[in-house]
Structures are given as structure tokens and as C-alpha cells.
C-alpha positions as CSV (number, residue, x, y, z in Angstrom):
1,X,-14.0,23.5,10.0
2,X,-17.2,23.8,7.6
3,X,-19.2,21.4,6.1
4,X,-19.3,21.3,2.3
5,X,-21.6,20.0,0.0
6,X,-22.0,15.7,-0.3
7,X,-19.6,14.8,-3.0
8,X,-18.5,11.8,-4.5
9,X,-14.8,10.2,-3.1
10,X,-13.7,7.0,-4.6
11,X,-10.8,4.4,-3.9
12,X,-7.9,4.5,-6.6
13,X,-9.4,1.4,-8.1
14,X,-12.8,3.3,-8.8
15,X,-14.6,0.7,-8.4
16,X,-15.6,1.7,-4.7
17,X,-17.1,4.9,-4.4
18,X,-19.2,6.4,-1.7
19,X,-21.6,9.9,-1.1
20,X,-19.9,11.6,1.9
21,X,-20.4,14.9,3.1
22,X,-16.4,16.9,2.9
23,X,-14.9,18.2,6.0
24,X,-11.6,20.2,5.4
25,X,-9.4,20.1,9.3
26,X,-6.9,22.7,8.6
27,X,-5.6,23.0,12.2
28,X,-4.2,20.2,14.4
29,X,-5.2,22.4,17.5
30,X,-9.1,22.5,16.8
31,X,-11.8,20.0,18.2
32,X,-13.6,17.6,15.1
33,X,-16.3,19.5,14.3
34,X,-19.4,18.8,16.0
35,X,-22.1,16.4,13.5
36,X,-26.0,15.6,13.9
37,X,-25.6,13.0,12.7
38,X,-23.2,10.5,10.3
39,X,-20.4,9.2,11.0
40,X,-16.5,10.5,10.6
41,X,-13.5,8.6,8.8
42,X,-10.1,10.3,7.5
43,X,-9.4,11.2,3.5
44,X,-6.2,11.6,2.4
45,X,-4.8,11.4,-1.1
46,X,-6.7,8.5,-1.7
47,X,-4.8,5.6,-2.9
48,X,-6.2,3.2,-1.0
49,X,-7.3,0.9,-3.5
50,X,-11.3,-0.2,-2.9
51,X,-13.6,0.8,0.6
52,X,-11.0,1.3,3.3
53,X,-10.9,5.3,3.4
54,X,-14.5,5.0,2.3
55,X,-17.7,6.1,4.7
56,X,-20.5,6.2,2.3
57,X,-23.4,8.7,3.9
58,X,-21.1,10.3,6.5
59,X,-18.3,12.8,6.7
60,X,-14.9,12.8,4.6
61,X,-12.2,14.4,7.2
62,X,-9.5,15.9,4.6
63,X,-6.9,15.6,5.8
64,X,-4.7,17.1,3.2
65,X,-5.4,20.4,5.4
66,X,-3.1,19.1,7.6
67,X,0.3,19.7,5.9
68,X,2.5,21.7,8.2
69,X,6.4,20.4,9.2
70,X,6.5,20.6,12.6
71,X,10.3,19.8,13.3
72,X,13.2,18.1,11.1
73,X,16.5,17.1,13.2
74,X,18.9,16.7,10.5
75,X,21.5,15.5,13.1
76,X,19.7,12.4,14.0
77,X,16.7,12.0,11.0
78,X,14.0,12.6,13.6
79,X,11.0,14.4,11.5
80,X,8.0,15.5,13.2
81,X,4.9,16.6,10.7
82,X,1.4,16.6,10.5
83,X,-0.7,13.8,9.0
84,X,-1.6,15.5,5.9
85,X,1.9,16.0,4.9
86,X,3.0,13.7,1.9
87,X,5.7,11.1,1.5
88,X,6.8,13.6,-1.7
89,X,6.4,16.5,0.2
90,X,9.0,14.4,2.7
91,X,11.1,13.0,0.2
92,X,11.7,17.0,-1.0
93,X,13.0,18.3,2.3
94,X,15.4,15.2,3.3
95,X,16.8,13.7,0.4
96,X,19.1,17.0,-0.1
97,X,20.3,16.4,3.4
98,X,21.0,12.8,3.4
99,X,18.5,10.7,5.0
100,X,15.3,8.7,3.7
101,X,12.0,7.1,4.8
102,X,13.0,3.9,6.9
103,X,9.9,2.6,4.9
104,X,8.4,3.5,2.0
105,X,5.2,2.0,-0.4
106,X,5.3,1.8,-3.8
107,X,3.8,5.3,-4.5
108,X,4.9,8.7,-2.5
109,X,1.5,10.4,-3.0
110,X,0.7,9.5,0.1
111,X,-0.2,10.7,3.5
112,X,1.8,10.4,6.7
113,X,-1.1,9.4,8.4
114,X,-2.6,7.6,5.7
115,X,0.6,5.5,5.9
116,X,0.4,5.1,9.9
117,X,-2.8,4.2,8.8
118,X,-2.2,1.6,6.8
119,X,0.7,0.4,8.6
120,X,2.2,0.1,4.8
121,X,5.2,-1.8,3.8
122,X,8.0,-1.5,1.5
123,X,10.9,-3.4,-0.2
124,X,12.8,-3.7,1.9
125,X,10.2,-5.6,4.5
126,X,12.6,-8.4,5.8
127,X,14.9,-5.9,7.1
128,X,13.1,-2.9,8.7
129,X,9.5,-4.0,9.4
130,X,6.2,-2.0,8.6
131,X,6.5,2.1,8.8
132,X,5.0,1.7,12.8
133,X,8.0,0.3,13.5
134,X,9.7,3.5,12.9
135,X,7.4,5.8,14.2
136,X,8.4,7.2,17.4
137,X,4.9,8.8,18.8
138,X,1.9,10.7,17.6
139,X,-1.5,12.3,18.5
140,X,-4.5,11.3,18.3
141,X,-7.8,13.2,18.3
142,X,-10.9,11.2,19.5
143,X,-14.5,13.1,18.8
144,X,-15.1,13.5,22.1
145,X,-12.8,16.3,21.9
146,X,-9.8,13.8,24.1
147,X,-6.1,14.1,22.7
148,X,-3.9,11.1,23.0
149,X,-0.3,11.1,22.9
150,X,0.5,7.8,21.6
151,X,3.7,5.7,22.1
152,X,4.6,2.1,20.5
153,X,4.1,0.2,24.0
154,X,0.8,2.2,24.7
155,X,-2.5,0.0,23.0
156,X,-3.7,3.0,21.4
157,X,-0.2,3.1,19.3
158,X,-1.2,-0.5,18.4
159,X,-4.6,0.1,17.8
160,X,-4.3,2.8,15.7
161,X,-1.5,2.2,14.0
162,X,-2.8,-0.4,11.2
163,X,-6.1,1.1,12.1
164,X,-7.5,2.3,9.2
165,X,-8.5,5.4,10.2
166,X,-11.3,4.1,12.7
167,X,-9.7,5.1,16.0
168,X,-9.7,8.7,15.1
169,X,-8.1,11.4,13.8
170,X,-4.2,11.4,13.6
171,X,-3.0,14.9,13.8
172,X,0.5,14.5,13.6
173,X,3.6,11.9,14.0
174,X,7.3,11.7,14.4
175,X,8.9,9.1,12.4
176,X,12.9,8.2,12.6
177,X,14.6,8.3,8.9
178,X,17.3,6.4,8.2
179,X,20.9,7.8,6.9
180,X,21.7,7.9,3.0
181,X,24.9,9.3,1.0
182,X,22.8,10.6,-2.2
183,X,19.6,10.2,-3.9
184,X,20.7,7.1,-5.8
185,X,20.5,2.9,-5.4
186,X,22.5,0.1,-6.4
187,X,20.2,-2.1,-8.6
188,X,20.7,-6.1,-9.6
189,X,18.4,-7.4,-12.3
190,X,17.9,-10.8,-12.4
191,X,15.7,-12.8,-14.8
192,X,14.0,-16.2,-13.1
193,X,12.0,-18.8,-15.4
194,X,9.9,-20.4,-12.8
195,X,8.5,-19.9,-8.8
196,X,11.3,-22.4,-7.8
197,X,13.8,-20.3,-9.4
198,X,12.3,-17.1,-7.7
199,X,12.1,-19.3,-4.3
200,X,15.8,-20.1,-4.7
201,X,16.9,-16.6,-6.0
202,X,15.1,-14.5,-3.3
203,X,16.4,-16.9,-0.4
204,X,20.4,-15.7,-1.9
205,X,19.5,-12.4,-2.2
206,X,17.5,-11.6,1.1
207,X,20.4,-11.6,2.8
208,X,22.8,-9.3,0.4
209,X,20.2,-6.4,-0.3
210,X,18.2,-4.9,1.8
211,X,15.6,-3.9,-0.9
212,X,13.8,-7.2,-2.9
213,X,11.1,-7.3,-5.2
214,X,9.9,-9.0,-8.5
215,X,7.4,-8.7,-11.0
216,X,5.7,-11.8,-12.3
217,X,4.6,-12.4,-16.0
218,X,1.1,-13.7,-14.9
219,X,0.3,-15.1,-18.9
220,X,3.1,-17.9,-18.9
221,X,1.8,-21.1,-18.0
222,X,3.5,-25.0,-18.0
223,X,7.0,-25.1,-17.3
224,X,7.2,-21.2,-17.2
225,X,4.7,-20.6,-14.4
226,X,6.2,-17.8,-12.2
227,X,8.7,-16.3,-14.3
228,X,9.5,-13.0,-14.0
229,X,12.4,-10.4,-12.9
230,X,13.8,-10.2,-9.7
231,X,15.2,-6.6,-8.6
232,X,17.5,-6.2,-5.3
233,X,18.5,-2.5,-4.7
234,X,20.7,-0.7,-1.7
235,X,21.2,2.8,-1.6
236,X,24.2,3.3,-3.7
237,X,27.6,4.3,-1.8
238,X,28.8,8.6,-1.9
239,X,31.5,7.7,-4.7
240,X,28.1,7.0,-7.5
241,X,27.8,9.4,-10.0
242,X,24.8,8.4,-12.3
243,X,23.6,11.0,-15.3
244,X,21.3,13.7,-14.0
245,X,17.8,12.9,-13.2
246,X,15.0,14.2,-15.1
247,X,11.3,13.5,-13.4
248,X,8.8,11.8,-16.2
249,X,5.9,14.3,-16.6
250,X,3.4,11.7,-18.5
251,X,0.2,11.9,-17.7
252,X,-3.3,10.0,-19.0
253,X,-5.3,13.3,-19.4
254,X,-8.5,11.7,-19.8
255,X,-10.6,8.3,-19.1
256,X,-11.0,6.2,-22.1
257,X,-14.2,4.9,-22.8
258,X,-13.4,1.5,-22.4
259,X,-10.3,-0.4,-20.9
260,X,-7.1,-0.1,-22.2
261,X,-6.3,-3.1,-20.4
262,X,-7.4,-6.1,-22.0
263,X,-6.2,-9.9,-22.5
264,X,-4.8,-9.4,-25.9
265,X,-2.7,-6.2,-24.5
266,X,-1.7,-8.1,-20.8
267,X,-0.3,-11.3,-23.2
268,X,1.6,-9.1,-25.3
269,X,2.8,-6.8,-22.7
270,X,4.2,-9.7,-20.4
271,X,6.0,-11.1,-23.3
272,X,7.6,-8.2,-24.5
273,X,8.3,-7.1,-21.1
274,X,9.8,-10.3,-20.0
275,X,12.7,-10.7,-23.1
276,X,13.3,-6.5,-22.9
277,X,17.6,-6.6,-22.5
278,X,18.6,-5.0,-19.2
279,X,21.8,-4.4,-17.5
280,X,22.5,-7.0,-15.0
281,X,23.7,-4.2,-12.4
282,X,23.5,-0.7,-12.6
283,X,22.2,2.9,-10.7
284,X,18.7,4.3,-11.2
285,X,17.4,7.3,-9.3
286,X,15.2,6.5,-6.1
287,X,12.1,7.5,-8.1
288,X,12.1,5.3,-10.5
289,X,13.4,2.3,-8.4
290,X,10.9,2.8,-5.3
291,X,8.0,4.6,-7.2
292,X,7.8,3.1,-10.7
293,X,4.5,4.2,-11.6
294,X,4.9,7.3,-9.9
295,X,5.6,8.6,-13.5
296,X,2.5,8.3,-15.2
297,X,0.1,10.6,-13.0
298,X,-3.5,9.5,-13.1
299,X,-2.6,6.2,-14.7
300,X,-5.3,4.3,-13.1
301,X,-7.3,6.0,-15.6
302,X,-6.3,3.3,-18.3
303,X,-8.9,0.9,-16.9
304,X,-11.5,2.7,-18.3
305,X,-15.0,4.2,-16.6
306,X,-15.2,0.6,-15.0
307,X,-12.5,0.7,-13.0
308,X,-10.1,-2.0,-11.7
309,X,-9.6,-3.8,-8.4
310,X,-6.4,-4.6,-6.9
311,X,-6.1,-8.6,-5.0
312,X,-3.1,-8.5,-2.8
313,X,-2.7,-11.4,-0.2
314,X,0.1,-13.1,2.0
315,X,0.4,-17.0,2.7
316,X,3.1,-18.2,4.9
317,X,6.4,-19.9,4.0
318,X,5.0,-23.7,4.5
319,X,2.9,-23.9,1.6
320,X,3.4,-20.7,-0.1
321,X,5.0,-22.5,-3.5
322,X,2.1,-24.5,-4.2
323,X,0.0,-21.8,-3.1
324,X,1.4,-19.4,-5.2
325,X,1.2,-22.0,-8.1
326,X,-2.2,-22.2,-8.4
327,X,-3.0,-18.8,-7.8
328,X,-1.1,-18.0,-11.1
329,X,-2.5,-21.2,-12.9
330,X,-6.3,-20.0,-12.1
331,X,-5.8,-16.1,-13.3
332,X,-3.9,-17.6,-16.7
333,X,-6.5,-19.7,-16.8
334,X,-9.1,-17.1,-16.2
335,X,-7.4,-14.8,-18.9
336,X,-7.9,-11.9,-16.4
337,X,-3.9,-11.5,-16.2
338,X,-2.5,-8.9,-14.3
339,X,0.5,-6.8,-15.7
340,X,0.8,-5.2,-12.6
341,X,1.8,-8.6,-10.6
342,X,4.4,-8.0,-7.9
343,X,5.5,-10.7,-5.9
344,X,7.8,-10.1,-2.6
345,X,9.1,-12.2,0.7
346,X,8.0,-10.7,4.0
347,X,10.6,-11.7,6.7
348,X,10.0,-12.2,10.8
349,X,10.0,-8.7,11.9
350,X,6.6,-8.6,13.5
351,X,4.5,-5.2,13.5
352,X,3.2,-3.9,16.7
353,X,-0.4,-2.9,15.2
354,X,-3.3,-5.1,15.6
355,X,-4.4,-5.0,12.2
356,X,-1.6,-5.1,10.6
357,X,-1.2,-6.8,7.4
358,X,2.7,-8.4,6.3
359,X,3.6,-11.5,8.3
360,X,5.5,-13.8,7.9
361,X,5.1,-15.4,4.2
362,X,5.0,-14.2,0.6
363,X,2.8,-11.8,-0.8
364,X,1.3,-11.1,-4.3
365,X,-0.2,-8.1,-5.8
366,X,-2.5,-8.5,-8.8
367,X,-4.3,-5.7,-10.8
368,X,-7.6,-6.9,-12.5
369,X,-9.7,-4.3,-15.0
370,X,-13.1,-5.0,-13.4
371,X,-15.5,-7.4,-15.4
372,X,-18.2,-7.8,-12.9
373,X,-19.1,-10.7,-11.5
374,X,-16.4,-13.0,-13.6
375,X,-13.8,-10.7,-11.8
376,X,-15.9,-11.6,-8.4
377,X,-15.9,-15.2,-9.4
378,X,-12.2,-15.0,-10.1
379,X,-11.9,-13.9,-6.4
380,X,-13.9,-16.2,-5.0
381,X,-11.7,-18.9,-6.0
382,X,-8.9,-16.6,-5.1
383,X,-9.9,-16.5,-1.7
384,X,-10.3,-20.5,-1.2
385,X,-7.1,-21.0,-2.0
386,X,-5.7,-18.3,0.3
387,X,-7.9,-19.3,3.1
388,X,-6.5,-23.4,2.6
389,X,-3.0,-21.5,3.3
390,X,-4.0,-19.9,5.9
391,X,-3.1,-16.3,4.1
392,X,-4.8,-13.2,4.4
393,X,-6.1,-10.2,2.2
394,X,-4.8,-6.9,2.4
395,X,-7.7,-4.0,3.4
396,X,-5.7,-1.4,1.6
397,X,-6.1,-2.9,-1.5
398,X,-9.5,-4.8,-1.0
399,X,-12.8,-4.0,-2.6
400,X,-14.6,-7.4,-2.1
401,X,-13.1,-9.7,1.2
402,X,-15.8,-11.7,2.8
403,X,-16.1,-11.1,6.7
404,X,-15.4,-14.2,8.0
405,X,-11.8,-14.3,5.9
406,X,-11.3,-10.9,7.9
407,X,-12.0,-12.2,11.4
408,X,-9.9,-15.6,10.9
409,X,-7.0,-13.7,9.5
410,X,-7.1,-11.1,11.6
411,X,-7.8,-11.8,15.0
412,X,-7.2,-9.3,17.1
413,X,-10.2,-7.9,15.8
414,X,-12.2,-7.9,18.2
415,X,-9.8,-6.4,21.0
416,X,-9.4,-3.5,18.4
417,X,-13.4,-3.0,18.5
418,X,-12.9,-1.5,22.1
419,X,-10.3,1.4,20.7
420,X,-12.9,2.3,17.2
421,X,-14.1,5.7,18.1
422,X,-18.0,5.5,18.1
423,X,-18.2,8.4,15.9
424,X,-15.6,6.8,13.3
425,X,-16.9,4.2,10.3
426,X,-16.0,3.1,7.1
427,X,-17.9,0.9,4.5
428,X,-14.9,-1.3,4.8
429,X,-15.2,-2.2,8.7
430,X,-18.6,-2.4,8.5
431,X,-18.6,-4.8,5.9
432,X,-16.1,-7.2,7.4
433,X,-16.7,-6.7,11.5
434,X,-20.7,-7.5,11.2
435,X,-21.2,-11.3,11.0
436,X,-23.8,-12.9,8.8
């Protein structure tokens, strides 16, 4: 494994970036390379959204290098792979043969391990859990040359699972699938004028469809604060027959010079968006239903050279209406709408990482272009009010979280310190784990 060149790696928001020196892994069976000095932290595709995957002045462990199938029991969905391997590369091999990812995030240009990682979530939350719930085992490669074979009731599974990379290097996993007819899904599409429409609409449709989510028009104000359209999918039964697919092959070629995203276009967008006709049921593709913006490659590209931050929080049930009503009155207020606003119930199942983010509660997604410190002023208000529900913040998506919200929402944080590898850092962790 050589050492390249320091080069520049940024989050998908671009507004983090970091001067890291590349390191390309290309087989599981090899120690880490021996450093001088630095400090290690895993790369993968990079859509982590700010400083997570980020280790400015140390070394970027590619792990894209990594992209070997190990083992695919099509009898019983049990896929073993290495950590570099994408959920596309995945989605390729098992769809055909009738099973899917038990969990899946909204984009499938990601990483295995970068998903172990994460501990990401999916739709379909109050059903099945976090992915480390359907991870069966995996390895783990410490610096010090040690290999771990990790399973969910060892700490080390819990630690590193959720772990952000810090623990060490993830060389491979084995993840359970779960059993599908065809590559289609059942949709309902249900338009909702308020947050106590959504409240009431999502409690009647948790327990139908095992797949919820809704986008939220984030310029309506008054009586229409909230409003938005609900989507509940299941993987559609072997009689569907839907016209043939045909993957989108848009792409924003270039950076703008400026921000395509603006308040004039976010009102105009969430209106039109809002009163488009669509088919109360129907059958869409997987792609399009689980990876919407899978379609448009590079689209984070629209924000312009400045780049854009994503906020992303949970608060729990008690209190999450008025909670989530004056998030959305402060960012109409703020005319820093979002038109990338998703809003989705997490149910009881809890994860067994440490770190890990969904609990119990509702959680919104917001996309802001950045605007410097009103964007940062936005937040901090943000953050009050999440902190008064006793929420958290999401590190995958975060760019900007104080330390002390991390420790009081996350508070096995300190047990996890004992499993960080003390070769392994990120500019995220030390940003939130060092107290003022």
C-alpha cells in the first residue's frame, strides 16, 4: 500500500474539506501500512455530508480498493463482501435473484462499510432497525496489525458499528438480505396540509407499509405549516408488471459559479412541487422510489463553489409536534428553505451501536446552500430548539454540531473512547470529544 501525494477530499456538502495524504488498501489480507506520523481514518465514496470521513493532515485509507464479493448464498440472502463494495455494486448481483438490502439510505453510492459505519437507516426504520441490525459479523483491522472478528453481542461489534470509522479499518462484512419477488414497489401518495395531518397520517400508515417517508414544503407558513406528501411503499407482489425501466443518465457536468439554489427558486419549487397531480397508488421501480436523487449524478454541484450543508436531527415523540413547528417556522422565517426537506418517524427498534443515531422520535432532513455565518446563525437557533427536545444531530450529515450537544446526546461516548484506535482520527471526533 503506497502513499500518494496530499490531496484535497471533501464531504458531499463541500463545505468541509481537509489536506490528507491518500492511501489506496487493495487487499483485506495486508497489515495498514506503517506511518511516521499522522493519523489514519477510512474514505469511501464520500457522501458523508460535512467532517465525519474527514482527517485533515493525516492519511485517507481508500477504501474503494476493497471491492471484492466474497460469498452470496442465494438460498438464504447471506452476502459476504468487502467494505469497499457498493450498495449499487450489491443492488446489481441480487436484485436478478430475488432478494434486497434489509436496509437501505437514500443513495446506493455507498460503501458497505461506510454504511456499517454510519450505522445508516432507511424507510422503512420502524420495521427493520438500522443496517447493524442485519449484519451478521465482520473484521476489523486495528493498526497494530490485530484482526477482530466481530459479532453483534461482542463490544467491538457495538463500538464500531455506528463508529465512524475511528475504531479501525473494516475489511469485510456479512449482511443478511431480505426476500423480494421483482425489482418493483407498491407506492401510496398521499397529500397532507399541515404537521397534524402528517402526525395523524403517518400513525395509519406505520402499521400498513413497511416503507414511510414524506417530503415537506419548508416555504408554507400559517395554517399550512408542515404540508407536504407522504409516500408509503412495499415491494410490489410477483403478479406486477410495470413498463420497462430505463435508468436517468442526467448529470450537472460542471459547478456553476454561483448557487442555483436560492429563495426565489426554493418558493417556487415547493409550490409547484406541492400542487404537481399524482396517482394516488401506483408501481415505480426501486430506483426511483428508494434512491430519488440517484438520477442526477453530481447534483450537489448545483449549490455552487460554496457549497451546502445538510441539518438532520431526531427529537422524540413527546414534544416532537411543537418541536417540529418551530423548526419550520424559523427556516421560513429565515428564507433559507430547504427543498430537500424530508421528514420520517423512527419506531422502537433500538440499534446495538453506541453511537448510533435513529431513536426513538421524528427526524428531519434539511438542505441549506451555505451563506456563512447567517447559515451558522440559522443553526444555532436550530440547535436550541433541538436541545429543549432533548433531540440529537446526525454526524453523517453534520458540518457544524457543538461538543457538548454531542456528549449529552450521545452518551456512550465516553465508553466508545476506550475502543478508538490510537492511530485513527477525524476532524469530526476531535471536534466534538475535546471539551471546551
Amino acid at each position: 500500500m503506497k502513499a500518494t501525494k496530499p490531496d484535497t477530499l471533501a464531504g458531499w456538502g463541500r463545505v468541509a474539506t481537509a489536506r490528507q495524504t491518500l492511501l489506496r488498501p487493495n487487499d483485506r489480507n495486508l497489515p495498514l501500512a506503517a506511518i511516521d506520523h499522522g493519523t489514519l481514518l477510512p474514505y469511501g465514496l464520500g457522501r458523508s455530508y460535512g467532517d465525519v470521513a474527514l482527517n485533515d493532515g493525516g492519511h485517507a485509507l481508500l477504501t474503494r480498493g476493497l471491492d471484492r464479493f466474497i460469498a452470496f448464498d442465494a438460498s438464504n440472502g447471506l452476502l459476504q463482501a468487502e467494505a469497499g463494495v457498493t450498495l449499487d455494486e450489491v443492488l446489481e448481483i441480487v436484485v436478478p435473484r430475488g432478494w434486497f438490502p434489509a436496509v437501505t439510505p437514500g443513495t446506493r453510492f455507498v460503501t458497505l462499510g461506510g454504511a456499517l459505519a454510519n450505522d445508516v437507516h432507511g424507510k422503512n426504520h420502524h420495521v427493520a432497525g438500522c443496517f447493524s441490525a442485519h449484519v451478521t459479523r465482520f473484521e476489523l483491522l486495528r493498526s497494530d496489525g490485530e484482526r477482530r472478528l466481530c459479532l453483534p453481542d461482542d463490544p467491538w461489534f457495538q463500538a464500531s458499528a455506528g463508529g465512524l470509522g475511528l475504531t479501525g479499518l473494516i475489511t469485510w462484512l456479512e449482511i443478511r438480505l431480505q426476500r423480494v419477488d421483482n425489482p418493483w414497489v407498491t407506492v401510496e401518495t398521499t397529500k397532507f396540509g399541515n404537521l397534524d395531518e402528517y402526525f395523524e397520517l403517518d400513525q395509519a400508515s406505520a402499521a400498513k407499509w413497511p416503507y414511510t417517508v414524506a417530503w415537506i414544503d419548508c416555504a408554507a407558513r400559517g395554517p399550512a405549516l408542515g404540508r407536504g406528501i407522504y409516500l408509503a411503499g412495499k415491494h410490489a407482489p410477483p403478479e406486477t408488471s410495470p413498463p420497462a425501466f430505463r435508468r436517468s443518465r442526467l448529470d450537472v457536468p460542471c459547478m456553476p459559479p454561483f448557487s442555483l439554489v436560492n429563495t426565489p427558486v426554493l418558493r417556487a419549487f415547493n409550490f409547484l412541487y406541492y400542487r404537481l397531480p399524482r396517482r394516488r397508488q401506483g408501481s415505480s421501480h426501486y430506483e426511483p422510489f428508494f434512491y430519488p436523487l440517484d438520477h442526477v449524478r453530481n447534483w450537489n454541484r448545483i449549490y455552487g463553489p460554496r457549497g451546502f450543508h445538510q441539518y438532520q436531527f431526531v427529537v422524540p415523540h413527546d414534544g416532537a409536534r411543537a418541536a417540529l413547528g418551530e423548526v419550520l417556522a424559523r427556516v421560513a422565517a429565515s428564507g433559507q428553505g430547504s427543498f430537500l426537506a424530508v421528514l420520517k418517524t423512527f419506531g422502537n427498534l433500538r440499534s446495538p451501536a453506541m453511537l448510533s443515531f435513529p431513536r426513538p422520535g421524528v427526524t428531519l432532513a434539511l438542505d441549506f446552500p451555505n451563506r456563512g455565518a447567517a447559515t451558522k446563525s440559522l443553526f444555532a437557533t436550530l440547535d436550541g430548539i433541538v436541545r429543549q427536545a432533548g433531540g440529537a444531530l446526525y454526524p453523517a450529515k453534520d458540518a457544524c454540531m457543538r461538543g457538548d450537544d454531542f456528549r449529552r446526546a450521545y452518551p456512550a461516548w465516553e465508553s466508545f473512547q476506550s475502543y478508538v484506535d490510537p492511530c485513527f482520527s477525524s476532524d469530526f471526533w476531535r471536534r466534538v470529544s475535546q471539551r471546551e
